[in-house]
C-alpha positions in Angstrom: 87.4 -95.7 168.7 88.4 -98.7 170.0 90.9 -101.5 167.6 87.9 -104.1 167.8 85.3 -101.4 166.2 87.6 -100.3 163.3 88.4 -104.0 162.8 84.7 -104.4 162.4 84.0 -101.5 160.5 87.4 -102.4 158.0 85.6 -106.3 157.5 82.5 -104.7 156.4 83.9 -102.9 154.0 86.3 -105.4 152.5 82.3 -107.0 151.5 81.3 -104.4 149.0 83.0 -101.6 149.6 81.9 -98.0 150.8 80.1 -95.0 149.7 80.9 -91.7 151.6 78.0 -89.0 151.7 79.0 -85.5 152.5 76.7 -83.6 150.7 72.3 -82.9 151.3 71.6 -84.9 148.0 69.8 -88.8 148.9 72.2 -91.5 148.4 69.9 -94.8 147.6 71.3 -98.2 147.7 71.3 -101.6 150.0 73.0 -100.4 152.8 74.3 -102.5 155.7 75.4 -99.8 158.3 76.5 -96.5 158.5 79.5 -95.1 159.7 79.2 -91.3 160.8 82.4 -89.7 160.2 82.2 -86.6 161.8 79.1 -85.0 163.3 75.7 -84.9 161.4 72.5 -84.4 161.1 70.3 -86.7 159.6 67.4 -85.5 157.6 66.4 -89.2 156.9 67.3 -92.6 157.1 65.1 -95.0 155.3 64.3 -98.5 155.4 62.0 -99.8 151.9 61.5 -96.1 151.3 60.4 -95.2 154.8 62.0 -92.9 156.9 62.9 -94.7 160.0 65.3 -91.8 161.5 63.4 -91.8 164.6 63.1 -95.5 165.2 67.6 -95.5 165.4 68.2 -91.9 167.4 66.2 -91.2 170.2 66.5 -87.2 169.1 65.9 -87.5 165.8 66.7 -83.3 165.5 70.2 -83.8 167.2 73.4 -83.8 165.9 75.2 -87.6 166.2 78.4 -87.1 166.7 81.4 -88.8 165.1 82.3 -92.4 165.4 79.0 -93.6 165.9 78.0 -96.4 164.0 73.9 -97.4 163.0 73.0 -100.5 161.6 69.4 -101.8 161.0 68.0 -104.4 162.7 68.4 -108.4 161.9 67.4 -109.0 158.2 66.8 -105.5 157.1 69.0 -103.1 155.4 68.8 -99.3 155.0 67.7 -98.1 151.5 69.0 -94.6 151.8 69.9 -91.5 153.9 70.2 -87.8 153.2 71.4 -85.6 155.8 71.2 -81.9 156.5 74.6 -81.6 157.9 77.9 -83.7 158.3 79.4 -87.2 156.6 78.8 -90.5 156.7 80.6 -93.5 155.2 77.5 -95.8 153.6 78.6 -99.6 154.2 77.8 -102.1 151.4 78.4 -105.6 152.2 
């Protein structure tokens, strides 16, 4: 990972902090991005209580692999994930 992505990644989470999911169980919050921290597989990302897992990874079935950061699209926010395999770092600003 390039300096410039961590940088970005570290002032995000100065904002609110971070929650780290690395278990099947739905975390629910506002969530600004997410950071995956190793790879995973996604059994949902939702936006306002929809899943919206295939509108961010063209395979929604694959394993992402680490370093890969998704964030929502201008003006929205993520209102949880659950995943089936992996860990990803939730980031709250």
């Amino acid at each position: 990972m390039g300096n410039s992505q961590l940088n970005a990644i570290e002032e995000m989470a100065l904002q609110n902090g971070t929650h780290v999911v690395n278990n099947t169980t739905e975390y629910t919050a506002e969530i600004d991005a997410l950071y995956v921290a190793e790879d995973t597989v996604f059994s949902s990302i939702k936006i306002e209580g929809s899943d919206v897992k295939s509108t961010y990874l063209a395979d929604a079935t694959a394993t992402i692999k680490g370093g890969v950061i998704i964030s929502p699209v201008r003006g929205s926010k993520f209102s949880g994930v659950q995943l089936t395999s992996g860990s990803v770092v939730a980031i709250l600003m």
